[in-house]
C-alpha positions in Angstrom: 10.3 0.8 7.6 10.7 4.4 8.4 14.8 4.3 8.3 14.5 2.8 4.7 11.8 5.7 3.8 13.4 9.0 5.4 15.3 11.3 3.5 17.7 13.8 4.3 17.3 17.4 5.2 18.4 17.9 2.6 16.0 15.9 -0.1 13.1 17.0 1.6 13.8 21.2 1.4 14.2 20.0 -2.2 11.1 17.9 -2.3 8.9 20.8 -0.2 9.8 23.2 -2.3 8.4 21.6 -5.4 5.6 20.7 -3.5 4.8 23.3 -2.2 2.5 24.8 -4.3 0.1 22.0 -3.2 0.9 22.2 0.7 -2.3 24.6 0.7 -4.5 21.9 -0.5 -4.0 19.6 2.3 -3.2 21.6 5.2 -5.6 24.2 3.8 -2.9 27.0 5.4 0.6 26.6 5.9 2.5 27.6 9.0 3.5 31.4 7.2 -0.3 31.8 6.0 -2.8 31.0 8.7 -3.9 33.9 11.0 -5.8 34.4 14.0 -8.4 36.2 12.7 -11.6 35.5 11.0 -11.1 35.0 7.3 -12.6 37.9 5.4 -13.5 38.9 2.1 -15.1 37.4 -0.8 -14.9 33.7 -0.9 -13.5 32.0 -4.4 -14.6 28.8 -5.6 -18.2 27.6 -5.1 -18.5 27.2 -1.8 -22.4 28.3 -0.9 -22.6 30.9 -3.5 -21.2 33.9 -1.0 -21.2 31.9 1.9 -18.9 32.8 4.7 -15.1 31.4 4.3 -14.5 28.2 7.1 -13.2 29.7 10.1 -12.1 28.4 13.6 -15.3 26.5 13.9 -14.6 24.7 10.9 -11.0 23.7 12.1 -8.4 26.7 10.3 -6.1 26.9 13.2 -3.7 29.9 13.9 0.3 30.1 13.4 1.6 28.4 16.2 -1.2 25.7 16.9 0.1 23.3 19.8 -1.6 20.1 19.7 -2.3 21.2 23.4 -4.4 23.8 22.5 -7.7 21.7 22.8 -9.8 24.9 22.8 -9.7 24.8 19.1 -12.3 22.6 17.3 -9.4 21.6 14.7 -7.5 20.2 17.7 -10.3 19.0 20.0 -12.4 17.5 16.8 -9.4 15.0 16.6 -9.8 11.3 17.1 -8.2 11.4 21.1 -5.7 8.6 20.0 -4.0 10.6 17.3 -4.2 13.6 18.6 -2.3 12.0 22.2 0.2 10.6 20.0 0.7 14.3 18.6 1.2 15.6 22.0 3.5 13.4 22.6 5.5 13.3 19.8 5.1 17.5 20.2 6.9 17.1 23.6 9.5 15.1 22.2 11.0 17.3 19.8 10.7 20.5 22.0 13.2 18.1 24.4 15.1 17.8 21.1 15.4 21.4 20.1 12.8 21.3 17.0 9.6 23.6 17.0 6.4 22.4 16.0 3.0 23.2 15.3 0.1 21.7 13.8 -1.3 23.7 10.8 -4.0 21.8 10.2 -6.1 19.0 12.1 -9.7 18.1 12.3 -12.1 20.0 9.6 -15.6 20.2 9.0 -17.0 19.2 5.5 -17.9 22.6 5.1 -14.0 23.7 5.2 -12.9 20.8 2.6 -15.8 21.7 0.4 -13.9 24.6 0.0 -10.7 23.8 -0.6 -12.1 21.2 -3.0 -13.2 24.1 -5.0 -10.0 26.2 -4.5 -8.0 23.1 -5.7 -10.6 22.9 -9.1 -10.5 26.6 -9.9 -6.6 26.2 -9.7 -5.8 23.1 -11.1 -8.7 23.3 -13.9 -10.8 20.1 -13.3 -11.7 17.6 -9.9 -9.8 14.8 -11.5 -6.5 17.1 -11.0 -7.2 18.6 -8.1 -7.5 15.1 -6.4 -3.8 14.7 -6.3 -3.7 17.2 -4.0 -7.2 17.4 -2.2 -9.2 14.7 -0.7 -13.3 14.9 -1.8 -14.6 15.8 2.0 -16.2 12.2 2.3 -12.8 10.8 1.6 -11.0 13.2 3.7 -8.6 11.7 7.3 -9.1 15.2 8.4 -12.9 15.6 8.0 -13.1 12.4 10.2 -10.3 13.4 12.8 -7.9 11.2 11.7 -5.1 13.0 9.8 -3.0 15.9 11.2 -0.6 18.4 8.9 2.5 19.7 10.9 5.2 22.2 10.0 7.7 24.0 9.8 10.4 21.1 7.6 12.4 20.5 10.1 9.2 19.4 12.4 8.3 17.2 9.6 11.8 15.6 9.1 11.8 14.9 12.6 8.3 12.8 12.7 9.4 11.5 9.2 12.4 9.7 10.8 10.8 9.5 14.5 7.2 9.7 13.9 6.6 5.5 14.5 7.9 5.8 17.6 4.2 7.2 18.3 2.8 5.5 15.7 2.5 8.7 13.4 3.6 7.9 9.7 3.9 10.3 6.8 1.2 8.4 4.5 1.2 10.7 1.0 4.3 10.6 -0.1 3.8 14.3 -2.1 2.9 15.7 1.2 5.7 15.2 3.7 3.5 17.6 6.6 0.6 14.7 6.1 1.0 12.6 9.5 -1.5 9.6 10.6 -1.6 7.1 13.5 -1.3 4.0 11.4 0.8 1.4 13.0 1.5 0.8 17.1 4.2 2.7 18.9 7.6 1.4 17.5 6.0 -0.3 14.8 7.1 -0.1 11.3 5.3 2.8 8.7 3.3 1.1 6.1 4.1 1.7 2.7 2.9 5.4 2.0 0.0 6.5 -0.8 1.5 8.5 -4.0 -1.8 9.9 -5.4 -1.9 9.3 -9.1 
């Protein structure tokens, strides 16, 4: 039940700031770190041995994404249930007062590929940087089906109101993970805690 599962304010400023180091591996950029332009530079990890970085093609979204802004692949890549649910849900807190954007949706393989590597190279070895990134034929994103929302407060307010669109935090080390996974109303499932 989401009541029994929310936290306050509070808890979860405490609980994103420990995990925030790992907010990069699943929504690849957070709200303060995305950017509208291309990604430049050298790329790190091994992601095609020089290859260009995943860009807008791939699904990186700008600061500020909308779930409306269906002109971006990370947005129009996602699976049209979730991402109407999003909208809505999106409408429903701007009536309430609360910002929101989505930071990450859809992505290609190419773009998880990568931060697969990213999370190896930091964390030292695939087995640890699993707790924090999906392998990109495991990943709800690669398939459409996973969304990443910020800023806190945004996430608070699907954490406690989310199942009224069906949207349920399912990691619980990643409060800014959001899936359609039970009907409007409906009570969240029990959520994932990678081990």
């Amino acid at each position: 039940m989401i009541e029994s599962r929310s936290t306050t304010l509070t808890g979860l400023v405490i609980v994103a700031a420990v995990t925030s180091f790992g907010l990069a591996a699943c929504s690849a950029v957070s709200a303060n770190q995305s950017d509208t332009s291309p990604p430049s530079g050298t790329p790190r990890g091994k992601s095609g041995g020089g290859s260009k970085l995943p860009g807008a093609a791939d699904g990186k979204l700008p600061t500020g994404t909308s779930a409306f802004d269906t002109d971006l692949p990370g947005i129009a890549n996602l699976d049209p249930k979730l991402r109407a649910a999003v909208q809505k849900a999106e409408l429903a807190m701007k009536a309430d007062g609360v910002p929101m954007q989505v930071t990450t949706g859809w992505r290609s393989k190419k773009y998880q590929i990568e931060l697969m590597d990213k999370a190896i190279k930091q964390y030292g070895s695939r087995e640890k940087a699993r707790k924090f990134v999906a392998d990109p034929d495991e990943s709800h994103h690669v398939t459409g089906h996973a969304v990443d929302i910020g800023p806190t407060d945004a996430d608070d307010w699907l954490i406690r109101k989310g199942n009224r669109f069906g949207l349920c935090q399912t990691y619980s080390n990643e409060i800014w993970h959001f899936e359609l996974v039970t009907t409007p109303g409906g009570d969240c499932p029990p959520m994932t805690t990678p081990s």
